[in-house]
C-alpha positions in Angstrom: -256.1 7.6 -34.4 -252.2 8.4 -33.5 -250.9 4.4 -34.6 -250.0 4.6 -31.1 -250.1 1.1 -30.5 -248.8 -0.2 -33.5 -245.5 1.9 -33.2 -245.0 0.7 -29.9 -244.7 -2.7 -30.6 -242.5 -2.0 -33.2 -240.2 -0.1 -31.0 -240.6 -2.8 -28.0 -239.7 -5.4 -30.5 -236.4 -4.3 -31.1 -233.8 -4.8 -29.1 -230.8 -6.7 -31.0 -227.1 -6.6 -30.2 -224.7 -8.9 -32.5 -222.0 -10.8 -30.4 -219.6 -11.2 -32.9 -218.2 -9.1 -35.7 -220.2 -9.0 -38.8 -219.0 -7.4 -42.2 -220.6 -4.4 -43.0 -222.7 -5.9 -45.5 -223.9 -8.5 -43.7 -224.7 -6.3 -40.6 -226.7 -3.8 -43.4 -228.8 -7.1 -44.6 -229.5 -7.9 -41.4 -230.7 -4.5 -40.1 -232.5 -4.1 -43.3 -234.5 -7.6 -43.3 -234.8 -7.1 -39.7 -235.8 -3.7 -38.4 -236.3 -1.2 -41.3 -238.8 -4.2 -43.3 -241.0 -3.4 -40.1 -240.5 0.2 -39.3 -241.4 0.5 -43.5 -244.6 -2.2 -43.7 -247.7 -0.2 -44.0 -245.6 3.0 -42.8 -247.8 4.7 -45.3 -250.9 5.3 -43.2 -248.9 7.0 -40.7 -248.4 10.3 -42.7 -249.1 12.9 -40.8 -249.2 11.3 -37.3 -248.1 13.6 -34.3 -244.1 14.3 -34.2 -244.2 12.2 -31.3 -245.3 9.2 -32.8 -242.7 9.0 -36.0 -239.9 10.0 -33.4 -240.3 6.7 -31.3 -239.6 4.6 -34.8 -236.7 7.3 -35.6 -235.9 5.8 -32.3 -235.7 2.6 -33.9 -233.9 2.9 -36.7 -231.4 5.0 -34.7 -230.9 2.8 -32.0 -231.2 -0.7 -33.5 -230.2 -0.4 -37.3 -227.8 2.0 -37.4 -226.0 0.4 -34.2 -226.0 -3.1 -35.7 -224.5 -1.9 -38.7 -221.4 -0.3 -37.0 -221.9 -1.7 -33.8 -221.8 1.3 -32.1 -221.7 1.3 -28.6 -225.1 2.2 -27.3 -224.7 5.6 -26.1 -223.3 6.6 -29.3 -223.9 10.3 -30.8 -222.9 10.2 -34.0 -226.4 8.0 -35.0 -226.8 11.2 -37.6 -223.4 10.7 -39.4 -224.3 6.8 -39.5 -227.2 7.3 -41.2 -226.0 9.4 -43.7 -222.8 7.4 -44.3 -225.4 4.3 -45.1 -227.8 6.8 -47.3 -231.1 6.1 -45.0 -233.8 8.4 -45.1 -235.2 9.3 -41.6 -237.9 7.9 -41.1 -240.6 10.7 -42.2 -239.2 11.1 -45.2 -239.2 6.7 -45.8 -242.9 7.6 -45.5 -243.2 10.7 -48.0 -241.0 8.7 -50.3 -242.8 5.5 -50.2 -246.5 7.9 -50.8 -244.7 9.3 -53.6 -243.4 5.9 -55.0 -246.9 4.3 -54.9 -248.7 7.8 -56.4 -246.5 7.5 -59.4 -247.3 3.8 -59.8 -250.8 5.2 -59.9 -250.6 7.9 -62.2 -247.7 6.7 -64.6 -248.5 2.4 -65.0 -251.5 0.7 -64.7 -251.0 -0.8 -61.1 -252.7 0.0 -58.2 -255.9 0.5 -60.4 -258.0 0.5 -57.5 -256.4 3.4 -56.0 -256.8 5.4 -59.2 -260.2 6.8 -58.8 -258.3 8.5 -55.9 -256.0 10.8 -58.1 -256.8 13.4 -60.4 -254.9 15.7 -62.3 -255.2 19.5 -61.6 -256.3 21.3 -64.6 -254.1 23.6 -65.7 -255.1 26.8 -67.3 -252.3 26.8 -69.6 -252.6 24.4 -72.8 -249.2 22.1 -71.3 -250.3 19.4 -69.3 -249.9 20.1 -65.8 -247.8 17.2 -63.6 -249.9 18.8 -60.3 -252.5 16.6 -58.5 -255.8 17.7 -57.4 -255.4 17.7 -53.2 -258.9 17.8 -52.0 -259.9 20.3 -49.4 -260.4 18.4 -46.1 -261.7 20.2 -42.6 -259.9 17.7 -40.0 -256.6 16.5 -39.3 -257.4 12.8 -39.6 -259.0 12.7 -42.8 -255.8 15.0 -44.2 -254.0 11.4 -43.1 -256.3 9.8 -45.8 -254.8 8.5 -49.3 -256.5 10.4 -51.7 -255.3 13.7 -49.5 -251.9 12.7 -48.7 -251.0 10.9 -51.9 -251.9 14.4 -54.1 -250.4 16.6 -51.0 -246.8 14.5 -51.0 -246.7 14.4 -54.8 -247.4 18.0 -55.6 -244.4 19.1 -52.9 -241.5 17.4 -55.2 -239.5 19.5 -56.9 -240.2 19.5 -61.0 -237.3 17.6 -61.8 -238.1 14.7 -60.2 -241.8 14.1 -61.1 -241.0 14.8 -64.7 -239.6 11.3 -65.3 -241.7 8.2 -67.2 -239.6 5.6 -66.2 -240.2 3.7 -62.7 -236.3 3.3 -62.3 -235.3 6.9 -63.3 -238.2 8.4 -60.5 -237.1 6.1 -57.9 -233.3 7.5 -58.1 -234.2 10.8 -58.6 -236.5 10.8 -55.9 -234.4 9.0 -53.7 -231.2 11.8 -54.0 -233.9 14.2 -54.0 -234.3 13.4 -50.3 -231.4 12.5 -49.3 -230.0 16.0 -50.2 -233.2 17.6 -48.7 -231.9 15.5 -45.5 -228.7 16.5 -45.7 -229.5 20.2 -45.8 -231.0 20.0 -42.8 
């Protein structure tokens, strides 16, 4: 259960090149509504796919977005700079954010009620209330994929600082510079 086909028609869809100039924020709207709106819809149940698979939508975004925003020649190798210069996350980490995003609308507000039952806080031995989730032990691969592993798994590997905030907007920033600094160490 790779997505394989799934990816794969996202990367065959994709094959844009503008004709005329566009203005840098029009070319970013356009990239946005048109290319990273797919590679990001339901990008959430590919956590933990093979390297492989993630790297042929990293294709994507590299090849298509980042290009239609500076229209860059197509051989360009400078796709790394680009997306730094626009403050994109790669796409693995657009996936680890948006599982963080949707686990704190779980555990901070009352949306997502249905996926609730599917996060639990660790107990901590200590009488402060820990901000750690409960990641269930799971035997195989795929079922390491599932929510209620991957959700508690993704949450509990941000750093203190960011999942110490109460406030939607002040999380989303935080964890947003959070990985665009993790991405620009590497």
């Amino acid at each position: 259960m790779t997505f394989d086909k799934h990816v794969l028609a996202v990367a065959w869809s994709y094959n844009y090149q503008t004709a005329h100039p566009l203005t840098i924020e029009l070319a970013q709207t356009l990239a946005c509504s048109l290319i990273l709106s797919r590679i990001d819809y339901c990008n959430a149940v590919l956590h933990g796919t093979p390297s492989g698979t993630i790297h042929k939508l990293q294709c994507v975004q590299n090849n298509n977005a980042t290009r239609i925003v500076h229209q860059a020649p197509r051989r360009s190798h400078v796709v790394c700079l680009l997306l730094k210069e626009l403050h994109w996350l790669p796409v693995e980490q657009r996936i680890s954010y948006k599982l963080a995003m949707q686990t704190f609308k779980i555990w901070q507000t009352s949306a997502l009620a249905y996926l609730s039952r599917h996060i639990t806080a660790r107990s901590g031995t200590r009488s402060l209330p820990s901000s750690l989730l409960d990641a269930p032990f799971r035997r195989t691969d795929i079922v390491k994929r599932s929510f209620n592993c991957a959700a508690p798994t993704t949450w509990n590997s941000l750093p203190p600082h960011v999942v110490n905030f109460y406030t939607f907007s002040l999380f989303k920033s935080n964890l947003k510079l959070t990985c665009l600094i993790l991405y620009r160490a590497s």
